[in-house]
N, C-alpha and C positions, 0 to 999 in steps of 0.2 A: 790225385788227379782231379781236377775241374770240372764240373758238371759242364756237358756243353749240346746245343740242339735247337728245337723251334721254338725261338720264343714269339714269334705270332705267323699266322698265316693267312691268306686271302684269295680269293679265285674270282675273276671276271671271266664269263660267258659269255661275252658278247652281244653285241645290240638284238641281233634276231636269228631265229630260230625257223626249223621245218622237223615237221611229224616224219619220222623215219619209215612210218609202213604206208604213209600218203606217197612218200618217194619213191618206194618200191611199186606199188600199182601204176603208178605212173610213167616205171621206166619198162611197165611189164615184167613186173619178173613173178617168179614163182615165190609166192606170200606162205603157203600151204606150212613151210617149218618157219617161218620168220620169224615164229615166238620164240626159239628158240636160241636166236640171237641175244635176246635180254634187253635190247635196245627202243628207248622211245624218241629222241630229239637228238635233234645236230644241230650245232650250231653253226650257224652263215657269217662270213665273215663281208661286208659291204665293202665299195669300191675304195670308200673313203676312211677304212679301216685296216693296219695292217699289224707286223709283229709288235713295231715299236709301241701303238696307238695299246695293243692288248696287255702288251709288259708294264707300259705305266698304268692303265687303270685298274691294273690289279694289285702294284705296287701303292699308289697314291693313297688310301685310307692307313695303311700299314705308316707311312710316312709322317701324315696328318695326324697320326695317335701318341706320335714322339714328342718331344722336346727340343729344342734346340741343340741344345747340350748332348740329346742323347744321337737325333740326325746327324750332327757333326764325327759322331764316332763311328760312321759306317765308313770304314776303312776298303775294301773289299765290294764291288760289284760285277756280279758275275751274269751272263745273258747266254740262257740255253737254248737254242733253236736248230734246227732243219729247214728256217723258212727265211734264213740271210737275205738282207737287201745289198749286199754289196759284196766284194772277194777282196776287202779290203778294210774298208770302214765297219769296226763293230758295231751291231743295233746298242749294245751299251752306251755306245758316244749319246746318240739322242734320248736315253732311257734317263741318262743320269743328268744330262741339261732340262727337262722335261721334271725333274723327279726335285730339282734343284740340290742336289747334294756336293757337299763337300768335293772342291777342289783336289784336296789332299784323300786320292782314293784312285785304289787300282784296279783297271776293271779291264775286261777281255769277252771274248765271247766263245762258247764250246759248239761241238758240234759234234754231236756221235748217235745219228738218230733218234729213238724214243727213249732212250738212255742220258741221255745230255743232262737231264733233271739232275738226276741219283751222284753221276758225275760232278756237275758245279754245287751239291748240297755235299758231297765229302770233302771235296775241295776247299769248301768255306768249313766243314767241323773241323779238318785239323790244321786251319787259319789258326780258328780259336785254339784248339788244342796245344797252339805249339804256342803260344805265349807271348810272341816275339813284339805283339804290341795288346798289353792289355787292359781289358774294358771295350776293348774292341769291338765293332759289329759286322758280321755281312750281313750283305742283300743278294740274294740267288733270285734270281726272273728266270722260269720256264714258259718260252709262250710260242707257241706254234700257229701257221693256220695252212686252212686248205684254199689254197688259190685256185681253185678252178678254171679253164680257160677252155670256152667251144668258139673255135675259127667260125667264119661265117661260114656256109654252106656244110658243116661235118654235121656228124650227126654223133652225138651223148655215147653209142653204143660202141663207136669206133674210136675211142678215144682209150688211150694208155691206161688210164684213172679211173675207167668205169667201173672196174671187179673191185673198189676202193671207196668208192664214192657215198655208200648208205653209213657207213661208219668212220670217213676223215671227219673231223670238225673242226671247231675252233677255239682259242683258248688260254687263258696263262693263266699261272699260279705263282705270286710271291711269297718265299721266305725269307724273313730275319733271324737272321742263326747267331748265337750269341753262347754266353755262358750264365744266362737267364734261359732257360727248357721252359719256357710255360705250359707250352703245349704240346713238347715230343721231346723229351732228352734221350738222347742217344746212345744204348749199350754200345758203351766204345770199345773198339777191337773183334765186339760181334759183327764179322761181313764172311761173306763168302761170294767170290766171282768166278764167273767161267767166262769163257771167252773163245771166237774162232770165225776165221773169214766163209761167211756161205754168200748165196748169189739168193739171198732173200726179197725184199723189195728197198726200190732204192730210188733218189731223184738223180738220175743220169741228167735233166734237164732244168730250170730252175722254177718253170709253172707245171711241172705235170710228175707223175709218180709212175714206176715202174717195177715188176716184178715176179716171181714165183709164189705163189699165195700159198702153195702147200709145203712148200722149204721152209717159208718164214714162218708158218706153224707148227710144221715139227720142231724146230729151230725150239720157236715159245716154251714149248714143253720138255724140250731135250735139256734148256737150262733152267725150268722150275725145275726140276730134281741135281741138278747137276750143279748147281751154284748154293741150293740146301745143303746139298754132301758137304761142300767144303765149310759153309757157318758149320754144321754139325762137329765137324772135325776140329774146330777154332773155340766151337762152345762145348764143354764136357757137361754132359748130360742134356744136351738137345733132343725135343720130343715134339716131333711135329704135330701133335695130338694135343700132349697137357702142356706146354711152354708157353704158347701163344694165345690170350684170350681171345684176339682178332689177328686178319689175314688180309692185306692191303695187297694190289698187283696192278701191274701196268695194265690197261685194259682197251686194245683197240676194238673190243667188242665182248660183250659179257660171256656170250658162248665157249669162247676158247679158255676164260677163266675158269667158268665150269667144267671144262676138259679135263684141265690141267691138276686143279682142284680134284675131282676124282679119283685120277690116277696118284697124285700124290697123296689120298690119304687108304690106300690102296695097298703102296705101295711100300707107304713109312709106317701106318697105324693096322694095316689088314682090318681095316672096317668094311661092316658090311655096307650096302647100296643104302636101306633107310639108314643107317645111323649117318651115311656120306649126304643125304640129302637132308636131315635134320639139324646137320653140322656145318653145313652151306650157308643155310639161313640163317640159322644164327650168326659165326663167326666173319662169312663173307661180305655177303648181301648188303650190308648196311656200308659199307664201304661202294657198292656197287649204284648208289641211288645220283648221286652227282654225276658219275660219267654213263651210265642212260641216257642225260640230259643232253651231252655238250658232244658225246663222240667222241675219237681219240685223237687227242690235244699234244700226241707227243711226248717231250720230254715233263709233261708236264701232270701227265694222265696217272702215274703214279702216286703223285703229290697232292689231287685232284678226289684218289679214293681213300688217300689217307684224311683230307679235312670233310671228307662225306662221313668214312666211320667216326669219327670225333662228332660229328653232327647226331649222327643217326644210333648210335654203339650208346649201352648201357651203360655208364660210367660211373657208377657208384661207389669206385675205389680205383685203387690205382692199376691198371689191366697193361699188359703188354701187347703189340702190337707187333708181326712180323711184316716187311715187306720186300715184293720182288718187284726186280725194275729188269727191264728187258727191251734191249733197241738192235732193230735189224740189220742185218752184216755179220756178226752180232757180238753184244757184249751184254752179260746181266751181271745181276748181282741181289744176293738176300741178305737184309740186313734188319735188326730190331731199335727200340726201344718201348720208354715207357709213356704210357697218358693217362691223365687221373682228372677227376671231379673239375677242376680248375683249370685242365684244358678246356673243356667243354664250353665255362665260365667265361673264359677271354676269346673263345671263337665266336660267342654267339653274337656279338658288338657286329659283327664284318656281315651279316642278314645275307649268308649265302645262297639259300634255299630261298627267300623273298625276293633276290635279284635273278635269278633265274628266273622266278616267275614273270619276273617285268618284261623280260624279254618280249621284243615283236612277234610274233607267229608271221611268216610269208606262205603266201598260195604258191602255188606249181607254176605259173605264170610269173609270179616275181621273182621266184627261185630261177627263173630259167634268163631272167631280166638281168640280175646278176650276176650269171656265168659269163654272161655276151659283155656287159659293161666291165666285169673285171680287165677285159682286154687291154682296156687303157692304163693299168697301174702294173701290168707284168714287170718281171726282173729285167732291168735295164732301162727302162722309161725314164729320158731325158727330163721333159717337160711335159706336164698335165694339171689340170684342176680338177677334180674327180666331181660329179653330178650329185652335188647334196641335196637334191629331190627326187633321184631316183627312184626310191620308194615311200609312196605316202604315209601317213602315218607313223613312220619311224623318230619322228621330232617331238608326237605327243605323250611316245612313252620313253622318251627320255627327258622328259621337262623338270628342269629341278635338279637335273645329276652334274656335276660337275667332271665331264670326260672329255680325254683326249682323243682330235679325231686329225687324222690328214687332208691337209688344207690343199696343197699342192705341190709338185714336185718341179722345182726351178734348177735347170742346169744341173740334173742330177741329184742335187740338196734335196731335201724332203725336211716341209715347213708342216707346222700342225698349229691346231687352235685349239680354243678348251670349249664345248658345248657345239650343240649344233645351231 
C-alpha cells in the first residue's frame, strides 16, 4: 500500500485580531475563571474579507512552492466550510479561479460543521489511496469565519451568538494531500467514528449561530471516548497513554479540551491528577498555542492544532500523533499518524507563528465598528463595495503581502483583488 498524507500545510489568521479577556470586560462578563478557558486572541474577520478571501490565502504559498508540473496535478479540490456564500455555487468555484489551478480538477464543497475539515482531508486520503489517477494531488481548504451582525438599535447581549462570541474566530487551514507525507502520513485504516443527531448548536440562519452550549459539550466529550473506543477496536494494541506521543483536538476553546483530556486519561490510563496535568503539557499544550490565537475556526481548528504541534512539539524523531475532530449535530472521529524531524523542516518555510504576529490588534471601538459594517456583506447581498478604510492602519501591516481581499459584490458575483 502507498504511503499517503500531508505533504504540506499552511494557516492564514487573518488580517486582525482582539485580546479575548479585553472582550470579556467589555461585554461585562464575569473574568474571575476566564483563565481557565486557555484562550488569548480571536481572530476578526473585516467587511472586505470572507471564506473565499481566507481559503486562498491560506492556500496561495502552498501553491506558489510547486511547480508547474506539480500544480497541474492537483486533481481534487475540496472547500470545507459552515460559512457558505451561496446554496448553490460552491466557495470552491472562486477558491480554484483565484488559486489559478488546473481546469481538469474536480472540486465540491462539504459542509458538516466543525468536522468538515477531517471529512474533505479523508476524502482526499483515499483519492490518493485508491489509485485511480496516480501522482495525483489534492487540495482540502478548511476555512470558516464568524460573521457577526448587530442590527442597529440591538444590543450585543440580545443576540443569538452572544454565549459564542469570545471563542468563534476566523480562519483557514490548507492541505496538499498526496502520496509524498512530508509532514503527516497517515496510519491508514487507523479511524474510528461516532456519530448521532443532537440539538447542539447550529446556524438555523446564515449570519448568526444558534444553540444548547451544554448538549454541544457533553456531545464533545461523549465522542472523545466514544470514537477512541472504536480506533481502539480497529487498532490492536491501542494505548491511550503510550501510543501517541502527541494529542491534536478540535478546539472551540481550550477548556473543554482540558475536560475532555482529563477524563479520558482517567478513564483509558487511570492516571492520577499530577501525572494528568504533567501529561497535558507535555503531549497537549503545544498543539494548543495556534488556536489560543485565532479561536475556533471550524472545520479547520483541528488542522489548525495539528500545524501548531508540529511547530511547537519536540520532534527529534519520528513521534506519532493522535487526532479528534468533532462538529456539532454531531459527527467525530479519532484518527492517527506519523510526523518526524522533516515535518518540522518543511513547515517552518510557511512563518506561521510570525504571521500571526502581523496581525492588526483592533480596540473595542473598532471591534464594534465591524460588527455594524459587517451588515453590508451578509448572506445574500446583491450588490456592495465594502469600505476598505474602515479600519486605519490595517494597510500598514499588510504592506508587502500579497493577499486576496473582496473587492465587491456585483449582481450577486463576488469580485476580489490581490492587496489592499
Amino acid at each position: 500500500m502507498i504511503s499517503v498524507g500531508i505533504e504540506a500545510m499552511n494557516v492564514f489568521g487573518g488580517t486582525t485580531y482582539i485580546d479575548v479577556l479585553q472582550l470579556a470586560r467589555h461585554r461585562q462578563m464575569d473574568t474571575s475563571r476566564f483563565g481557565s478557558l486557555l484562550m488569548k486572541e480571536k481572530s476578526v474577520a473585516l467587511p472586505y474579507e470572507d471564506p473565499v478571501s481566507f481559503g486562498v490565502n491560506a492556500a496561495k504559498p502552498l501553491i506558489d512552492s510547486l511547480s508547474e508540473e506539480e500544480k497541474n496535478s492537483i486533481e481534487l479540490l475540496i472547500t470545507c466550510t459552515e460559512s457558505g456564500i451561496d446554496f448553490g455555487k460552491s466557495v470552491s468555484s472562486y477558491i480554484h479561479h483565484y488559486l489559478g489551478l488546473s481546469r481538469n480538477c474536480r472540486m465540491f464543497e462539504i459542509k458538516q460543521a466543525c468536522y468538515s475539515g477531517t471529512a474533505g482531508f479523508q476524502t482526499a486520503v483515499n483519492f490518493i489511496l485508491s489509485e485511480t489517477s496516480p501522482g495525483a494531488k489534492a487540495l482540502v481548504i478548511a476555512t470558516d469565519i464568524s460573521r457577526f451582525i448587530v442590527p442597529d438599535g440591538k444590543n450585543v447581549a440580545d443576540m443569538d451568538w452572544s454565549f459564542v462570541e469570545p471563542s468563534s474566530g476566523a480562519g483557514a487551514v490548507a492541505l496538499l494531500v498526496s502520496d509524498k507525507p512530508y509532514v503527516f502520513s497517515v496510519d491508514v485504516g487507523a479511524n474510528g467514528y461516532y456519530s448521532y443527531e443532537e440539538a447542539g448548536i447550529c446556524r438555523p440562519v446564515p449570519d448568526s449561530e444558534f444553540g444548547h452550549t451544554d448538549t454541544s459539550l457533553m456531545s464533545y466529550l461523549d465522542c472523545c471516548e466514544q470514537a477512541y473506543l472504536e480506533y481502539r477496536k480497529r487498532v490492536t494494541g491501542a494505548d491511550y497513554r503510550k501510543t501517541f506521543d502527541y494529542l491534536t483536538f478540535h478546539t472551540p476553546f481550550g477548556g473543554i479540551v482540558k475536560s475532555a483530556y482529563r477524563t479520558m486519561m482517567r478513564k483509558m490510563a487511570k492516571s492520577a491528577p499530577n501525572e494528568i496535568e504533567e501529561d497535558f503539557t507535555k503531549r497537549v499544550m503545544p498543539g494548543m498555542e495556534y488556536c489560543s490565537r485565532t479561536g475556533n475556526i471550524g472545520g479547520a481548528t483541528v488542522f489548525l492544532a495539528l500545524a501548531s504541534t508540529i511547530d511547537n512539539a519536540d520532534l527529534d524523531a519520528s513521534k506519532r500523533v493522535g487526532c479528534f475532530a468533532f462538529g456539532s449535530g454531531c459527527c467525530s472521529e479519532f484518527y492517527s499518524g506519523i510526523v518526524t524531524p522533516e515535518s518540522k523542516k518543511n513547515q517552518k518555510r510557511f512563518e506561521i507563528a510570525d504571521n500571526l504576529d502581523k496581525r492588526c490588534q483592533l480596540t473595542m471601538e473598532e471591534y464594534e465598528k465591524v460588527l455594524k459594517g459587517s451588515s453590508l456583506v451578509k448572506f445574500g447581498t446583491r450588490n456592495v463595495e465594502p469600505d476598505f478604510d474602515i479600519i486605519q492602519g490595517v494597510k500598514d501591516s499588510c504592506r508587502g503581502s500579497e493577499r486576496l481581499y473582496l473587492e465587491k459584490i456585483n449582481e450577486f458575483h463576488r469580485e476580489y483583488r490581490w492587496g489592499l
